[in-house]
N, C-alpha and C positions, 0 to 999 in steps of 0.2 A: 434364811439361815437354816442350814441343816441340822437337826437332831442329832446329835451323839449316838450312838449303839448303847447297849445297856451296857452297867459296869460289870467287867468280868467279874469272876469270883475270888480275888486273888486273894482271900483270906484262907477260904478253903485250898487253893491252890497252892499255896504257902505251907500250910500245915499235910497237907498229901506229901508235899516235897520234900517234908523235914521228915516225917515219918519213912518215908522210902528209903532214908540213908544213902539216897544216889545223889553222889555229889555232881553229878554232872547234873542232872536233872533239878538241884538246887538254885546251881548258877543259872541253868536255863529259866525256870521263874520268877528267881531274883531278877533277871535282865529283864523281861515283860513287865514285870510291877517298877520297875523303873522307869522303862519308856509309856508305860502307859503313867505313869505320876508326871513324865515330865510333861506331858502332852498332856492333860486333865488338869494336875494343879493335886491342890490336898480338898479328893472331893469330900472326904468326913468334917470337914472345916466348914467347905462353901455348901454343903447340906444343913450344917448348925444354921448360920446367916439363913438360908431359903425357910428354915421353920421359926425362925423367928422373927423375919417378916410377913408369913404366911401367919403366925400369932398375932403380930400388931395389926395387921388387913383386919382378919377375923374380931377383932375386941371393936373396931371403928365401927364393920359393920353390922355389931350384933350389938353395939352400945355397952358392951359390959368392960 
């Protein structure tokens, strides 16, 4: 199974976009943060789920 790329920075990229007032340049990284969500999923979601299994791992194997 292949590794992902890292996650772009679409927060930063979001907020450059809004500040530019270029509405074209708006829609253009709306559309990226969309194709990259539909294709990924909601990773701020499935990162909660990875640390709190990586919590529950950790407490088994440290007995706390």
């Amino acid at each position: 199974m292949a590794i992902p790329p890292a996650i772009p920075p679409y927060g930063t990229a979001i907020h450059e976009a809004v500040a530019s007032g270029d509405l074209e340049k708006m829609k253009a990284v709306a559309q990226q943060a969309e194709a990259y969500m539909r294709e990924w999923g909601n990773v701020p979601a499935a990162l909660e789920s990875l640390k709190i299994e990586i919590s529950k791992l950790e407490k088994k194997a440290y007995g706390s």
